[in-house]
N, C-alpha and C positions, 0 to 999 in steps of 0.2 A: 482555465477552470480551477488550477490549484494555488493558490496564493503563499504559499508557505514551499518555504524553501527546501528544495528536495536535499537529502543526504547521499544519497544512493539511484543511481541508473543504469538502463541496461535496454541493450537494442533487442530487444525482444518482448512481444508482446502481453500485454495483462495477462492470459489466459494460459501462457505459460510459466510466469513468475509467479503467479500468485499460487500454486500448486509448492513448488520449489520454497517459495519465502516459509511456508506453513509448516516443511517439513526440515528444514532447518533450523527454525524455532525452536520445533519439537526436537528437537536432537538435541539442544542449548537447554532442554528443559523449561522453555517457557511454555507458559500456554495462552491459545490463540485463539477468542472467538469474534469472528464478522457480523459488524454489526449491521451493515448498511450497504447495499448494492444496486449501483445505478441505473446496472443493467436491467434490474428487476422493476424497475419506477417505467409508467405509462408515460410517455408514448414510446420511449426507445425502445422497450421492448418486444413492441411491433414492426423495428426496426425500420423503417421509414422517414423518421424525425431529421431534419435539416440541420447539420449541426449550427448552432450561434455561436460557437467558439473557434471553429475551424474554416468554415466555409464550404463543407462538403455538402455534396447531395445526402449522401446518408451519414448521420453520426457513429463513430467507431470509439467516442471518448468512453471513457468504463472508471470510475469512481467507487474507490472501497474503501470501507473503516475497517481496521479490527484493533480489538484492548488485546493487548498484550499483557500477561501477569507473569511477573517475575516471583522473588520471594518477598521484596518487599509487596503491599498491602494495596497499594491502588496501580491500578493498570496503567500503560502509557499507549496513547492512542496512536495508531499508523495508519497512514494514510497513502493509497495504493493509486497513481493517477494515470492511466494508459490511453495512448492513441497513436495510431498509426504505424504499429513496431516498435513503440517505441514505450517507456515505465518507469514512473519517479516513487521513490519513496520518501517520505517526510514524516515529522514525529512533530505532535501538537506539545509545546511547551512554551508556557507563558504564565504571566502572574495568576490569574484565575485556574490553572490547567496545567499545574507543575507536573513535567516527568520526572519518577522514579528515576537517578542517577543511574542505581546499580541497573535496573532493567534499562536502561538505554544502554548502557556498555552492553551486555549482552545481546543485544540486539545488532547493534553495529559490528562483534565480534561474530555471531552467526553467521551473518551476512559478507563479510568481509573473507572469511576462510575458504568459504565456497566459491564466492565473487570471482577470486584468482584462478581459479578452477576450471571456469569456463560459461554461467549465464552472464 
């Protein structure tokens, strides 16, 4: 489902990290708003829907964006990919859709400190 190469994984599921990643953010001082949730899109969340990615009877994939704002000026996008226990994170950066350097270090240092921690 996600094309873009994760930086970051963890056996545990969306529903758990995605709580954690927010408030570790928040702690680095960044700020984090979601933009986009998969779960929220028809049909999956009728819960029913067959995955086309997995093979399952029911789809468990769960896909989220959120902008991250550092103190530089434009956000850098994260991309949150979950299924089955399992949760990648990726950061959108490419010629059209450059990330902020200093907000990706913090990012990766949020994440990294707690990482060891124990999610």
């Amino acid at each position: 489902m996600n094309s873009l190469p994760p930086f970051f994984s963890a056996d545990r599921p969306y529903d758990e990290v995605l709580p954690w990643l927010k408030q570790q953010l928040g702690r680095a001082g960044l700020r984090v708003m979601q933009t986009f949730d998969l779960r929220l899109t028809s049909p999956l969340k009728l819960g029913y829907c067959p995955c086309p990615h997995h093979g399952t009877d029911q789809c468990d994939c769960q896909l989220i964006v959120l902008l991250v704002y550092g103190k530089e000026g434009r956000p850098v996008s994260l991309i949150l990919h979950g299924n089955y226990r399992q949760t990648w994170l990726s950061l959108i950066d490419h010629p059209g859709q450059r990330a902020e350097a200093g907000t990706v270090t913090a990012i990766q240092q949020a994440i990294e400190i707690q990482a060891s921690a124990g999610i």
